[in-house]
C-alpha positions as CSV (number, residue, x, y, z in Angstrom):
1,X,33.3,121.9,113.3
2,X,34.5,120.8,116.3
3,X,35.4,117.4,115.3
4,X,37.4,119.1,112.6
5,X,39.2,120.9,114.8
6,X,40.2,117.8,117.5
7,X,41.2,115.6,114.6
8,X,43.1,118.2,113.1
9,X,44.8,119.0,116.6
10,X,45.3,115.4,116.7
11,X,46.9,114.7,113.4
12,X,49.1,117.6,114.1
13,X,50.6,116.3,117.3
14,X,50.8,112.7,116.0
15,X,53.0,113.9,113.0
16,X,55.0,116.4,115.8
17,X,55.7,113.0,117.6
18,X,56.2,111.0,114.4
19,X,58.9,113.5,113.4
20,X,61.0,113.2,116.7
21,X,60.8,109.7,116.9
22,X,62.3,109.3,113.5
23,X,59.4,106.8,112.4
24,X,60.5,106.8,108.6
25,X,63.6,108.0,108.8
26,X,67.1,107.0,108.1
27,X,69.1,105.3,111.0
28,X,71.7,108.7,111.8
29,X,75.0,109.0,110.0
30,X,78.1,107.5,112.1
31,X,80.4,109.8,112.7
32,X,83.4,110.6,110.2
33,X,86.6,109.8,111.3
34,X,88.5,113.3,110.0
35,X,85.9,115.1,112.1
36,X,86.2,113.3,115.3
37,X,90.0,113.2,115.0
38,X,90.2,116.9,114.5
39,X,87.0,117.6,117.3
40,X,89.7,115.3,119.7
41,X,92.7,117.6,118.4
42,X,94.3,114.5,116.7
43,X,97.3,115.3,114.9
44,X,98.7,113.7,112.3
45,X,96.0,111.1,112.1
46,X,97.3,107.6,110.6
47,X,94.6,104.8,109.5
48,X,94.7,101.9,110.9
49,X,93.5,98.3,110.3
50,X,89.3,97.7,111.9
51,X,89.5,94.2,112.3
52,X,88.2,94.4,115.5
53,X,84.8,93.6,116.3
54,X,82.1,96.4,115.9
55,X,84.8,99.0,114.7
56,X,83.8,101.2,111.6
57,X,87.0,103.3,111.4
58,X,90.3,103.8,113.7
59,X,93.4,106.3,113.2
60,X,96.0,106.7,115.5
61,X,97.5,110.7,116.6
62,X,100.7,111.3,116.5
63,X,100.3,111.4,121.0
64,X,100.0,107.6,120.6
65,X,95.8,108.2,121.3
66,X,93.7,106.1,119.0
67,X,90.3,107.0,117.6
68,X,87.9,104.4,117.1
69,X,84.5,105.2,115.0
70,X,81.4,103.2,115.5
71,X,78.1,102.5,113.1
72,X,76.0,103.2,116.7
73,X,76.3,104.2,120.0
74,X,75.4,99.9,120.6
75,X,78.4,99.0,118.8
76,X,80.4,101.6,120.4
77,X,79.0,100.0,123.9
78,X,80.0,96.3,123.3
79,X,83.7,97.1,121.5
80,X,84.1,98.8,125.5
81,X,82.6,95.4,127.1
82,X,84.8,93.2,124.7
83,X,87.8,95.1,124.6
84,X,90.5,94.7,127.1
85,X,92.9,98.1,126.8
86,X,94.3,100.6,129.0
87,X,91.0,103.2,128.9
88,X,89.3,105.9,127.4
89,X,90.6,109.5,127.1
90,X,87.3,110.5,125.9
91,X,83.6,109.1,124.1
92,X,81.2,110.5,122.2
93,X,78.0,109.7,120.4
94,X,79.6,106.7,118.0
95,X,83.5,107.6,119.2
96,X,85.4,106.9,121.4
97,X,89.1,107.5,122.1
98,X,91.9,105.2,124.1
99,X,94.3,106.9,125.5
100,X,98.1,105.8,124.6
């Protein structure tokens, strides 16, 4: 009975872990443009072109600002290292946003 009971506790906490890990699961959702530009108080949000390396998604606000969406928080990281522009206003978990 006891056996039972520590590989039952054990099975337990290895599919608790499992869970937060994410073993299995789908890679997490970028974030979507509209709801980072409106988060950011964007108005008048205009698309523009992602040519750039590692972008996903860009508008520009009608303040001149310019949010950028990412596939990951990586890609996100590297556009900053590659990028030579005047700065962020703000960043967020695949977002970020250069100020005008």
């Amino acid at each position: 009975m006891r056996f039972i009971d520590r590989t039952a506790a054990v099975l337990a906490a290895a599919t608790v872990i499992a869970g937060c890990r994410g073993f299995g699961d789908e890679p997490a959702k970028p974030p979507d443009i509209a709801t980072v530009a409106a988060k950011v108080g964007c108005a008048s949000p205009t698309p523009e072109p992602t040519d750039e390396n590692f972008v996903r998604e860009a508008v520009r606000c009608a303040d001149g600002r310019r949010v950028i969406t990412f596939g990951d928080n990586d890609a996100r990281d590297n556009f900053r290292k590659a990028q030579d522009f005047g700065g962020v206003y703000e960043e967020g978990n695949g977002y970020l946003v250069e100020e005008p």
